[in-house]
C-alpha positions in Angstrom: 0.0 0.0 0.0 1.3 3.2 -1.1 1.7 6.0 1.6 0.3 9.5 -0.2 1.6 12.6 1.3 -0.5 16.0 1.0 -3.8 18.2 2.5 -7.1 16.4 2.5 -9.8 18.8 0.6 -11.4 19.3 4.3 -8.4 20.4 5.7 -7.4 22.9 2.9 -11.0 24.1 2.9 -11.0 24.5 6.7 -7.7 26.8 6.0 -8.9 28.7 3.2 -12.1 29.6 5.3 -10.0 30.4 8.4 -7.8 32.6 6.0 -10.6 34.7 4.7 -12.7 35.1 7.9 -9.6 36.6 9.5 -9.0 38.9 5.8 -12.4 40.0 6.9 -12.0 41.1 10.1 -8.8 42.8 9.5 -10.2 45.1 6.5 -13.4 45.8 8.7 -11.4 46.8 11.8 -9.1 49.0 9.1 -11.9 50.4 8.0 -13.1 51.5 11.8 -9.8 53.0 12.7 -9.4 54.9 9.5 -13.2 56.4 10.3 -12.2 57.2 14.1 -8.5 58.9 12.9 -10.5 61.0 11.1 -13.0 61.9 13.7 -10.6 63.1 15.9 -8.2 65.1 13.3 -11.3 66.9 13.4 -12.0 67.1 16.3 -9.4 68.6 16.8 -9.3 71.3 14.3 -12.2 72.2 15.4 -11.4 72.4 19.3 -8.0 74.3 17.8 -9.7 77.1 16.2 -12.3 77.4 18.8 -9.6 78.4 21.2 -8.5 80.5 18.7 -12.0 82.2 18.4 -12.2 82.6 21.9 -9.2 84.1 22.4 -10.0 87.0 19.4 -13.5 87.6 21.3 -11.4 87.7 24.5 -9.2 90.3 23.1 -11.3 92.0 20.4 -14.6 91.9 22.2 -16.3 90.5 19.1 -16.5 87.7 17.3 -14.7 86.8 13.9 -17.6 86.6 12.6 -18.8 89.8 13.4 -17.7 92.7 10.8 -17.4 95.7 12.9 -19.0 98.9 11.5 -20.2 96.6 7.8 -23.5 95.9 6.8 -25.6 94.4 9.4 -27.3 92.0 6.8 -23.8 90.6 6.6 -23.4 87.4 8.4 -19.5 87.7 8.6 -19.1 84.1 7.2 -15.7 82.5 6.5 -15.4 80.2 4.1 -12.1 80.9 1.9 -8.5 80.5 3.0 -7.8 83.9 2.5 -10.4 84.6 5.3 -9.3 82.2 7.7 -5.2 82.9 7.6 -6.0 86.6 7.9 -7.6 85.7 11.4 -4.7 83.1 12.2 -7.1 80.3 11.8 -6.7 77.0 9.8 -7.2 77.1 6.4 -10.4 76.0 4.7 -8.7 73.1 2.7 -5.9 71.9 5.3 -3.9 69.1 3.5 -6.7 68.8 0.9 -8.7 66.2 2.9 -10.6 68.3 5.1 -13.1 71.5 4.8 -13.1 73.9 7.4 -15.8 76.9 7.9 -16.7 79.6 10.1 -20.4 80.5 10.1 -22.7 83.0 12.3 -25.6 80.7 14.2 -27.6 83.2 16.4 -25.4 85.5 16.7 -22.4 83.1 17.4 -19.8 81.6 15.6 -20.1 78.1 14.7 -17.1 76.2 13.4 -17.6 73.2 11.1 -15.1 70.9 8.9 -15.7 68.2 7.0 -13.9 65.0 5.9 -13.5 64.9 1.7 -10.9 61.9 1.7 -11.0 60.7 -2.1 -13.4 58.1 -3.2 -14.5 56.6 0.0 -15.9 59.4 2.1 -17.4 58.8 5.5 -19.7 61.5 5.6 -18.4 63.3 8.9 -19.0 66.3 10.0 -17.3 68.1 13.3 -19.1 71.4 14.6 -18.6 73.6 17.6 -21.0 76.1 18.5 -20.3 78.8 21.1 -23.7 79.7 22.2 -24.0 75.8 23.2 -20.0 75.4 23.8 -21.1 71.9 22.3 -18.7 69.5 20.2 -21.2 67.7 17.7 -20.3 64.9 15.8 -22.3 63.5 12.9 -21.7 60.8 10.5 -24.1 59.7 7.3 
């Protein structure tokens, strides 16, 4: 009787499912650590220039989103880079991944910035308001 050396189909199927189960769970658990990176890079943009806000109410004694002595029908939004860097803030597009704006909500400045990472987009969105001194997270 011959002796025949080798994998039996079982045990190369057991493998091969073994192999792709774990595949799975590594891609998923990639794909949850990319989402959370991102969530707090944002975070803490956001939490950077609300100090910095602060600080120009602090030593202004208005907001940056107040114009003082413009049109009062202005809402004093900042949306381009030009904007923001004239203020000391972050840019609008920091490393060309993220959005970052400056709006007036009731009469305070809330700061947003989105995530815009190439094709796979998470839908995230950071935003800080100062009349609620809230961080808000929200995801699609």
């Amino acid at each position: 009787m011959k002796n025949f050396k080798g994998f039996t189909l079982v045990e190369l199927i057991v493998v091969s499912t073994i192999v792709v189960v774990l595949a799975s769970i590594g891609l998923l658990s990639y794909n949850y650590m990319i989402k959370r990176a991102v969530i707090s890079v944002l975070k803490n943009a956001v939490m950077v220039n609300a100090e910095l806000v602060q600080a120009h109410y602090d030593i202004n004694g208005y907001w940056v989103t107040d114009l003082p002595g413009e049109d009062p029908e202005d809402t004093g939004n900042l949306t381009t880079t030009e904007e923001l860097e004239a203020l000391g803030l972050a840019p609008r597009n920091f490393s060309d991944e993220f959005i970052m704006r400056i709006f007036e909500l009731d009469g305070f400045p809330d700061i947003i910035a989105r995530e815009k990472i190439g094709k796979q987009k998470y839908g995230i969105e950071v935003s800080y308001h100062f009349k609620t001194r809230k961080l808000k997270i929200t995801q699609e």
